[in-house]
C-alpha positions in Angstrom: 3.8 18.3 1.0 1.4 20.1 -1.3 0.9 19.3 -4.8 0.7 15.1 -3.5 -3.0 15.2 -3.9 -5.0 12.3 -5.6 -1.6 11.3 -6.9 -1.8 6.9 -7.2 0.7 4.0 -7.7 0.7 0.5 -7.7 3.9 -1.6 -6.3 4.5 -5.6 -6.3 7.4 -6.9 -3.7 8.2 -10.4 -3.2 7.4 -13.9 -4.9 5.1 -16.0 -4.4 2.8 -17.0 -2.4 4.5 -14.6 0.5 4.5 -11.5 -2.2 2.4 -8.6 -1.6 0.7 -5.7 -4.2 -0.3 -2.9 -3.0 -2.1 0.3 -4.8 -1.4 3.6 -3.2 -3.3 6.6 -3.1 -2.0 9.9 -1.8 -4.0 12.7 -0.1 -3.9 16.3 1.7 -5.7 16.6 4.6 -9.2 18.4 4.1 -8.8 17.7 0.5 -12.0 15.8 -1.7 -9.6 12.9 -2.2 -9.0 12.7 1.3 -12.9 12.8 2.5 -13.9 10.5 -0.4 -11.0 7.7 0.7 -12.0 8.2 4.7 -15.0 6.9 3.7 -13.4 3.2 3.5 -12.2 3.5 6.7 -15.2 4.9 8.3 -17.1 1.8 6.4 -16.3 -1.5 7.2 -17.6 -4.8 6.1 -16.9 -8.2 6.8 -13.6 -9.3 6.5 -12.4 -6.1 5.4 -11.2 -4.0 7.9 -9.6 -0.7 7.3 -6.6 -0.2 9.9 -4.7 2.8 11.0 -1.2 1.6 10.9 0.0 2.1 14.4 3.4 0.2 15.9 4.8 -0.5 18.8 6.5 -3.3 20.8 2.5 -3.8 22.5 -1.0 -2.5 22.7 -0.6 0.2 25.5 2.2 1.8 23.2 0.8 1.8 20.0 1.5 5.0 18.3 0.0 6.3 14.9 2.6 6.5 12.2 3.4 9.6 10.5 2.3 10.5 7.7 -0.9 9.0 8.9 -1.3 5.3 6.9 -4.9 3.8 6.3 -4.4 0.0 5.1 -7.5 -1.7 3.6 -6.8 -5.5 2.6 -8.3 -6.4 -0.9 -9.3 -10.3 0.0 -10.7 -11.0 3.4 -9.5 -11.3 6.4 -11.4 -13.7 8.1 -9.2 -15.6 10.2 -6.3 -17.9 10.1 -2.5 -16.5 9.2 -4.3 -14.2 6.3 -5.4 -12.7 9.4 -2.3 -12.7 11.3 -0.1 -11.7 8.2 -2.8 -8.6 7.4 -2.5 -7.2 10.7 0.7 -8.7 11.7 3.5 -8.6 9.5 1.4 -6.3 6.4 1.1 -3.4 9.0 4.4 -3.3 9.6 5.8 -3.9 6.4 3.9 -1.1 5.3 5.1 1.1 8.1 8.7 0.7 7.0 7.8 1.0 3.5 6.1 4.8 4.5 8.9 5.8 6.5 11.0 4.4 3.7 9.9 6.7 1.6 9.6 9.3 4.4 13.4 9.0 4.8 14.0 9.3 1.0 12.8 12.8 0.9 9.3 11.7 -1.3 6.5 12.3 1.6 6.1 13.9 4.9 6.0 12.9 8.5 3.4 15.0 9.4 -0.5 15.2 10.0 -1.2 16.8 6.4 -0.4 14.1 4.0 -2.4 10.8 4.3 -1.3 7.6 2.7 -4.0 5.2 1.6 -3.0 1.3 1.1 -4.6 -1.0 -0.3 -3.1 -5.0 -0.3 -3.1 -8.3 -1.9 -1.8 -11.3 -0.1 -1.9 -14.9 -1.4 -4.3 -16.7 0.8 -1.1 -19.2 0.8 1.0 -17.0 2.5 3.0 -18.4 5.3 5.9 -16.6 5.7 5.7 -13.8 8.2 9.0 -12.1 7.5 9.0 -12.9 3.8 5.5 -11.2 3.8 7.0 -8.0 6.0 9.7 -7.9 3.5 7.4 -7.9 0.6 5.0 -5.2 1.8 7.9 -3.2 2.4 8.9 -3.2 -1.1 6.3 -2.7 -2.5 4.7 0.4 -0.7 8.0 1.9 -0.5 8.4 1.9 -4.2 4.6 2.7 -4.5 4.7 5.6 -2.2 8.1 7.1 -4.2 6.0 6.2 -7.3 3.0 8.4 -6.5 5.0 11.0 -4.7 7.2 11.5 -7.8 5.9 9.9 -10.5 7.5 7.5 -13.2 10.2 8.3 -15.7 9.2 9.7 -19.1 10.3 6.9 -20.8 8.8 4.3 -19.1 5.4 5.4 -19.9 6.4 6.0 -23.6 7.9 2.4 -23.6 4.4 1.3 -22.4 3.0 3.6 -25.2 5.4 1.9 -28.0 4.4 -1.6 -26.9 0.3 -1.0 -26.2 -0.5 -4.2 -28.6 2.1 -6.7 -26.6 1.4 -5.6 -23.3 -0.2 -8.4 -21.0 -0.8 -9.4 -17.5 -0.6 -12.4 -15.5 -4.4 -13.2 -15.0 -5.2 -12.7 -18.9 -5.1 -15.6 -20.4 -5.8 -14.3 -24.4 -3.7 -13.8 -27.1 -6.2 -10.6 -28.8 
């Protein structure tokens, strides 16, 4: 789908400590965007590892979800159920988040759009289908979020209230 390029989101599903966040970052295929965000997944580092979401029921029938999906994880993965949940129950819940949105008319099954995901888990996280629900949420809603954008008047709202607005890890009153 043309006209998706460089186009971002953010989505939150779940409670915690199994709730996920996710930012989302759209691209074409041969597109800047696209050659600037391969770079993450052609440069790993430790605990950190960039995954092409592929599913199936095991290894030998893994194939690559459409539109391809490149999930980075934003705290590392270094073992332990964060480990398990990243590749485990995040990957899918991702998957079915993309297709989702895939089956909701907002993004393409194909080989030109690319989906870039990006997640937070609670190192607390315990909960493997709470977690796959979560992911689900959010990158479902942050996929239809980027693909479409956000109502007029949500952003204007945001506008109107730019001296209340706040967020969970701030802490002032300015």
């Amino acid at each position: 789908m043309s006209g998706l390029d460089g186009r971002v989101a953010q989505g939150w599903g779940g409670t915690p400590p199994d709730g996920v966040h996710v930012n989302v970052v759209l691209a074409e295929r041969g597109s800047p965007t696209a050659a600037a965000l391969m770079t993450s997944f052609t440069a790993p580092s430790a605990g950190f590892a960039p995954i092409l979401v592929s599913l199936g029921p095991d290894q030998p029938s893994y194939e690559t979800l459409y539109p391809p999906t490149i999930m980075l994880n934003k705290i590392p993965a270094d073992g332990g159920m964060v480990e398990t949940l990243v590749f485990g129950a995040c990957q899918v819940g991702i998957a079915r988040g993309v297709l989702d949105a895939v089956a909701d008319g907002a993004v393409s099954a194909d080989q030109d759009t690319l989906v870039f995901v990006s997640l937070w888990i609670d190192t607390q996280a315990g909960d493997e289908d709470a977690v796959c629900r979560s992911a689900r949420g959010a990158t479902g809603r942050a996929v239809v979020e980027a693909a479409r954008g956000r109502a007029a008047e949500d952003a204007q709202r945001l506008v109107e209230q730019r001296d209340t607005v706040t967020h969970p890890a701030y802490g002032g009153s300015a």
